[in-house]
C-alpha positions in Angstrom: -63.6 -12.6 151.0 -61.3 -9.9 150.6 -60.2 -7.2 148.6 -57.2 -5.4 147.4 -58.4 -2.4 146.8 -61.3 -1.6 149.3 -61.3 1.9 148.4 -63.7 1.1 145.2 -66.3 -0.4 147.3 -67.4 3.2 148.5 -68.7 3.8 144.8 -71.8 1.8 146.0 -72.7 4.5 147.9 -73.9 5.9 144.5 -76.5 3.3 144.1 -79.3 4.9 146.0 -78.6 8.0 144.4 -78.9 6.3 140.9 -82.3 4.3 142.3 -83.7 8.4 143.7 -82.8 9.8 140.2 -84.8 7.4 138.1 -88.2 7.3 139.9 -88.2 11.1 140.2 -87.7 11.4 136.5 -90.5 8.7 136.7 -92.7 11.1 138.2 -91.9 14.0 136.0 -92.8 11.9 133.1 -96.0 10.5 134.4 -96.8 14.4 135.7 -96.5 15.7 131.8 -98.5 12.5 130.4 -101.4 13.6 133.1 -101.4 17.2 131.8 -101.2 16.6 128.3 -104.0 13.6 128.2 -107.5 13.0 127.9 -108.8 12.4 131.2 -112.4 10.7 129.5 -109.5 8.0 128.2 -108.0 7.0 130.5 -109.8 3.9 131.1 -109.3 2.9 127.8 -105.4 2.9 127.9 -103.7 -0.4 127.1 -101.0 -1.1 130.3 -98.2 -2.4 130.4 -96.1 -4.8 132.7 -97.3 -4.4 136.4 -95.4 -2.0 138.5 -92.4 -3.9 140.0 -92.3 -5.9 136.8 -92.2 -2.9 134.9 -88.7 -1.9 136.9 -87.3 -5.2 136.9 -84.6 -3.9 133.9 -84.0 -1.2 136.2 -82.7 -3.3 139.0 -80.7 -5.6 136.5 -79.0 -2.6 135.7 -78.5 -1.5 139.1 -77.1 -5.4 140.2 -74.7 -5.1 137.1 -73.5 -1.9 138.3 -73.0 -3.4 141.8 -71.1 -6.2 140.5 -68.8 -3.9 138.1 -68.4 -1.9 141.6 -67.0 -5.1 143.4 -64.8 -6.2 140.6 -62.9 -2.8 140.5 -62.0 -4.1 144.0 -60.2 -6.8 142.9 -61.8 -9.4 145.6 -59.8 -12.6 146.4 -61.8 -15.6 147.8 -60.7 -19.3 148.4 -62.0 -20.9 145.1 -62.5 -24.8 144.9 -60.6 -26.1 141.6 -60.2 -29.7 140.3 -56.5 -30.5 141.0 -53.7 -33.0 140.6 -52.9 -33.1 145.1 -49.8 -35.3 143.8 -46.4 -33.3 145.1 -42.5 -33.5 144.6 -40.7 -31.6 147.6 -37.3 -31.5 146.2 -34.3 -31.1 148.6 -31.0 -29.0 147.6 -27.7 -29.3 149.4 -26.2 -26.1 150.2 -23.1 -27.3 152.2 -19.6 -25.9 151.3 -18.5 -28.5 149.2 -21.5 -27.6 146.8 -18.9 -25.2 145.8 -16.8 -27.6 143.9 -15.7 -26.6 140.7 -15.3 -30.5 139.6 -18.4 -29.9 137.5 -18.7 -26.6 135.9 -19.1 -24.0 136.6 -19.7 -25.6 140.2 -21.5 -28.5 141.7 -24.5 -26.3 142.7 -25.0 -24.4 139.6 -24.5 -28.5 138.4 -27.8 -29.0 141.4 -30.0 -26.1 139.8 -29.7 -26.9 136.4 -31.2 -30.7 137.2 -33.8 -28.9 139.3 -34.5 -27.0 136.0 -34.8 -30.0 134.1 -37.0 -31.8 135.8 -39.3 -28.9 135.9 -39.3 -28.8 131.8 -40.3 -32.1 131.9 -43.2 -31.7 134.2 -46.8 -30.7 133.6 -47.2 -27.0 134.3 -49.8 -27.9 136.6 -47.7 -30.2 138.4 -46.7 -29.2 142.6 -43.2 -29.0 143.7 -41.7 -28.1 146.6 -37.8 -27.1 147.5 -36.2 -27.3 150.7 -32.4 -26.3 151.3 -30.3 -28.1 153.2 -26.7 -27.5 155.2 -26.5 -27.9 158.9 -30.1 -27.6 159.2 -33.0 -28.0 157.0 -35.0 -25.1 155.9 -38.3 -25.6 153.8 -38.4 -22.6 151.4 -41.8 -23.4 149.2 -44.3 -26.2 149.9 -45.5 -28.0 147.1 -47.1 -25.2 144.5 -47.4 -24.6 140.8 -46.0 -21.7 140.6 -43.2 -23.0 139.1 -41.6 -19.0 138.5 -42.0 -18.6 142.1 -40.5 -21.9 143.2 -37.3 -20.7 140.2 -36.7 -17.6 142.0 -36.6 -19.2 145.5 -34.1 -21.7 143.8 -31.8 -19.1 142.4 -31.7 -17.5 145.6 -29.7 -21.0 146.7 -25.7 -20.3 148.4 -23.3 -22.8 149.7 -23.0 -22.7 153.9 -22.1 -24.9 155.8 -22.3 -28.9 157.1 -25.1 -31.3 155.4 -27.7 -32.5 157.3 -29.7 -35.2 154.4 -31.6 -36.6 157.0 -32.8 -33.8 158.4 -33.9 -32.2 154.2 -35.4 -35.8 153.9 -37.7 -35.3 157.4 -38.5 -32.0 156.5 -39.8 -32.8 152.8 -41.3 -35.6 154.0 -43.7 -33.8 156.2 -44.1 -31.2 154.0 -46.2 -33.3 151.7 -50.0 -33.2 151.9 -51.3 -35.8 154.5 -48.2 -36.5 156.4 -47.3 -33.6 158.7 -47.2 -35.6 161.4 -44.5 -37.9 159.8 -41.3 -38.9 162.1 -42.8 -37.7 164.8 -40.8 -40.0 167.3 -37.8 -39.4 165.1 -38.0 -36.1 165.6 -38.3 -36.0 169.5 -35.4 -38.6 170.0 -33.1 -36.1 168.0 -34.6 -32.6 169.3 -31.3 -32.1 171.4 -29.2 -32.9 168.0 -31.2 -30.4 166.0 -31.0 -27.2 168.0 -28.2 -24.7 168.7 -26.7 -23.8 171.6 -28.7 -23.9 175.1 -31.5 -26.3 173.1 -32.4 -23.7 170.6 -33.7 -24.9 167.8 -32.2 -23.7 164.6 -34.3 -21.6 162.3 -36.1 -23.5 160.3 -34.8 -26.8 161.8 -38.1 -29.7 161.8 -39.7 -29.5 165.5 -42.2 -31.9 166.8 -46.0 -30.7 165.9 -48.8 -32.1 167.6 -50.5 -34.5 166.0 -52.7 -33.2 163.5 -56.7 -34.6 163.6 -57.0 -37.7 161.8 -58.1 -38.0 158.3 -60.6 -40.8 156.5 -58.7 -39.4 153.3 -56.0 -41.3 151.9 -52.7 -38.9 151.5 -52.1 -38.0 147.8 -49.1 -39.3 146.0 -45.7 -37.8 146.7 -41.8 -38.2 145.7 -38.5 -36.6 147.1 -35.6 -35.8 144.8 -32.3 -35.2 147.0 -29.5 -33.5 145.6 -26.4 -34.1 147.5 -22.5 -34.2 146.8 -21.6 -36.5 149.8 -22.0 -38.0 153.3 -24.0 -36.4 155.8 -22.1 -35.0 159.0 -25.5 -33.4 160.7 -28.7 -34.1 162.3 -31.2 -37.0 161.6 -29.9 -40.4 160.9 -31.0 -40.5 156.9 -31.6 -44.1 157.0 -34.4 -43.7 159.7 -35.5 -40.9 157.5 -35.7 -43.0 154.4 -37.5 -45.5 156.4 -40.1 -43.3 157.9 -40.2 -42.0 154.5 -40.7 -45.5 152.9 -43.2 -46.0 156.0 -45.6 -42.9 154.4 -45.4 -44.2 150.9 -42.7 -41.8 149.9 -40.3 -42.8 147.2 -36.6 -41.3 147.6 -35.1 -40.5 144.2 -31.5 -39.3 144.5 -29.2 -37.5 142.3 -25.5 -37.5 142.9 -23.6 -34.2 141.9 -19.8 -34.1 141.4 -17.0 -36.6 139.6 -15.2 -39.6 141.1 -12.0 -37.7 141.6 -13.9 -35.0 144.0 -12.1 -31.5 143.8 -9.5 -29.7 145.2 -10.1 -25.6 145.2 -8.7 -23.4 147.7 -10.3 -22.1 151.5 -8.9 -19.5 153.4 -5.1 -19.8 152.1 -5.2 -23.7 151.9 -5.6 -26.4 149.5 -8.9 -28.1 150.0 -9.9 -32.0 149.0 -13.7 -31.8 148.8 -14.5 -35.2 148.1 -17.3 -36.7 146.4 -18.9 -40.4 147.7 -22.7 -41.6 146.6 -22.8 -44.1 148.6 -25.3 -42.6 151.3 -27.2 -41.6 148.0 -27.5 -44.8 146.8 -28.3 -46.5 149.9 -31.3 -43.9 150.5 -33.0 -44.3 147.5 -32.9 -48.2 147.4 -34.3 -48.0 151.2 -36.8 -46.4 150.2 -37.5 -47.5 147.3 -36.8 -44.9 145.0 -33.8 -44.9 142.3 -30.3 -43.0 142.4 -29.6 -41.1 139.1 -25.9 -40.3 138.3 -25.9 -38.6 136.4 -29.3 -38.1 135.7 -31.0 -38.0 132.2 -34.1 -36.4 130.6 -35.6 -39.6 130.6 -34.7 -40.4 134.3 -36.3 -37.2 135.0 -39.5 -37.7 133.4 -39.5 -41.4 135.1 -39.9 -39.3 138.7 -43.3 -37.6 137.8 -44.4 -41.0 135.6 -44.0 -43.2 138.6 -45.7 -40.8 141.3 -49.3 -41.1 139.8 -52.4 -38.7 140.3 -54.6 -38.1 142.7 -57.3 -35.7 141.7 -59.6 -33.9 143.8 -61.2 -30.1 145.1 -58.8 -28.1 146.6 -59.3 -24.6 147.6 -56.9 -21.8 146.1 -57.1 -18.1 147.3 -57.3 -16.4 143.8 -58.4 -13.0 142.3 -62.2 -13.3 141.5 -62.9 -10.3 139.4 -63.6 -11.7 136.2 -66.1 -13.8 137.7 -67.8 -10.4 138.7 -67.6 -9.1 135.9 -68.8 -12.1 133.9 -72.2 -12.0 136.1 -72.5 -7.8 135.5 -72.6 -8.3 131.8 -75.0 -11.3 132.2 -77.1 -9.3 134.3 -76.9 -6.0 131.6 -77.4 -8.2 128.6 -81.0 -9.8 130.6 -81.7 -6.2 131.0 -81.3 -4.9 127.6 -83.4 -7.8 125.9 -86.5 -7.4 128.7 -87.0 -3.3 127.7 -86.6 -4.1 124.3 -89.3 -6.8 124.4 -91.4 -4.6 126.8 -90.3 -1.3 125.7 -89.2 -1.4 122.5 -85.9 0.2 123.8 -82.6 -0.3 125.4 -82.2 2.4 127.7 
């Protein structure tokens, strides 16, 4: 467990003092009684609860308190929850040509807005993932349901440089739960292709993992919606991609952004064709058994989610507990208050 702001946990220290103050107002109480009675009846007197039942308010109070204490620290623990594990990664090209004005305002704006849409038509509950794409592939969130965090890192999105689909489709693929170690031998065949000069890898560029321990669990559902304008020029061969995808139980479902007639826009001084051909799109999505939208409708959207199924089960999430804290403080005060009115007639 943690907390994010350990500075409240020193008012615990003002527990004992709490604990010291109430017995020695104890004893002054009991001291006046003693003076002011009639020692010949004493035996008579009626008692009530036995000592440490007698206190047992007392330290219901002082747990309450405790648990208030901890809650102004904000903890944050890894909390099982009930969950949908089912994922979308979805894969954004970021090439040049993604600047093409044939669809306005431009063929990525064109890519975001689709993104948008299909997260409308989603449950909110639902994980996505995103992963850019230009001469490299770069994941950017894993699958999550924080759909305003996944919005920002999509907004964030520029055109670069070159398109590497095969290398976005690896990348998603083994960014879904259960198959990290997917296109493993892929991967090590085309390590030389994927790095930068002197065998550097790129940043952010899919390396071979070991393999992770194997699992009696069956990987949840997933799906991968690629966004592309074009042919690939770049990295993994995105047939052998769609087939280790195919391989994992991944469905390819690709949406083609741009018009037949491609567009022609200016770079550095010159006249630019920047053309626009599905066909690698197409052949993808039918390898792997997905579908290739063009262009792609609400309905087509919602058919994405509807087709990848659920797959409930515990997974941990690292969350603020506070409220839990607080929940068991007034639990504890409210036990409290009902024992020394039925004992004492009184809630101190």
């Amino acid at each position: 467990m943690e907390f994010t702001w350990p500075v409240m946990l020193f008012g615990l220290a003002s527990l004992p003092v709490l604990v010291a103050g109430f017995f020695a107002l104890r004893r002054r109480q009991a001291a006046a009684a003693q003076t002011l009675a009639d020692t010949h009846l004493l035996p008579y007197v009626v008692h009530g609860p036995k000592f440490r039942a007698r206190n047992l308010p007392l330290f219901l109070y002082l747990a309450a308190i405790a648990l208030l204490i901890f809650s102004s620290a904000r903890p944050l623990a890894a909390v099982p929850i009930w969950t949908n594990r089912a994922a979308v990664m979805i894969a954004v090209d970021t090439s040049k040509s993604m600047a093409g004005t044939d669809l306005a305002p431009s063929r990525m704006d064109a890519a975001k807005n689709a993104v948008k849409e299909f997260l409308q038509n989603v449950p909110g509950s639902a994980k996505v993932g995103l992963v850019a794409f230009s001469d490299y592939a770069q994941i950017l969130m894993r699958p999550t349901n924080e759909h305003g965090d996944f919005l920002e890192a999509l907004e964030r999105l520029k055109p670069t440089q070159g398109t590497a689909v095969g290398s976005a489709i690896l990348s998603a693929l083994r960014a879904l739960p259960g198959r990290q170690n997917a296109g493993q031998d892929l991967l090590q065949q085309m390590q030389p292709q994927l790095g930068g000069p002197g065998g550097t890898p790129f940043p952010g560029a899919p390396v071979p993992q070991p393999a992770p321990s194997p699992s009696n669990e069956p990987p949840a559902p997933g799906a991968i919606i690629v966004i592309s304008d074009g042919v690939t020029n770049l990295g993994v061969n995105p047939m052998q991609a769609a087939q280790a995808a195919r391989q994992h139980d991944v469905k390819i479902y690709a949406i083609g952004v741009g018009t037949p007639n491609g567009s022609v826009q200016t770079v550095d001084n010159q006249l630019v064709f920047i053309p626009f051909d599905p066909t690698g799109l197409q052949q993808i999505a039918q390898l792997s058994g997905g579908k290739y939208f063009y262009p792609p409708s609400s309905d087509d959207l919602k058919r994405v989610y509807r087709e990848l199924g659920n797959a409930f089960g515990w997974e941990r999430k690292r969350m603020e507990i506070s409220a839990h804290f607080a929940g068991g403080a007034g639990a504890l005060m409210l036990l409290g208050a009902l024992l020394s009115l039925s004992w004492y007639r009184r809630v101190p």
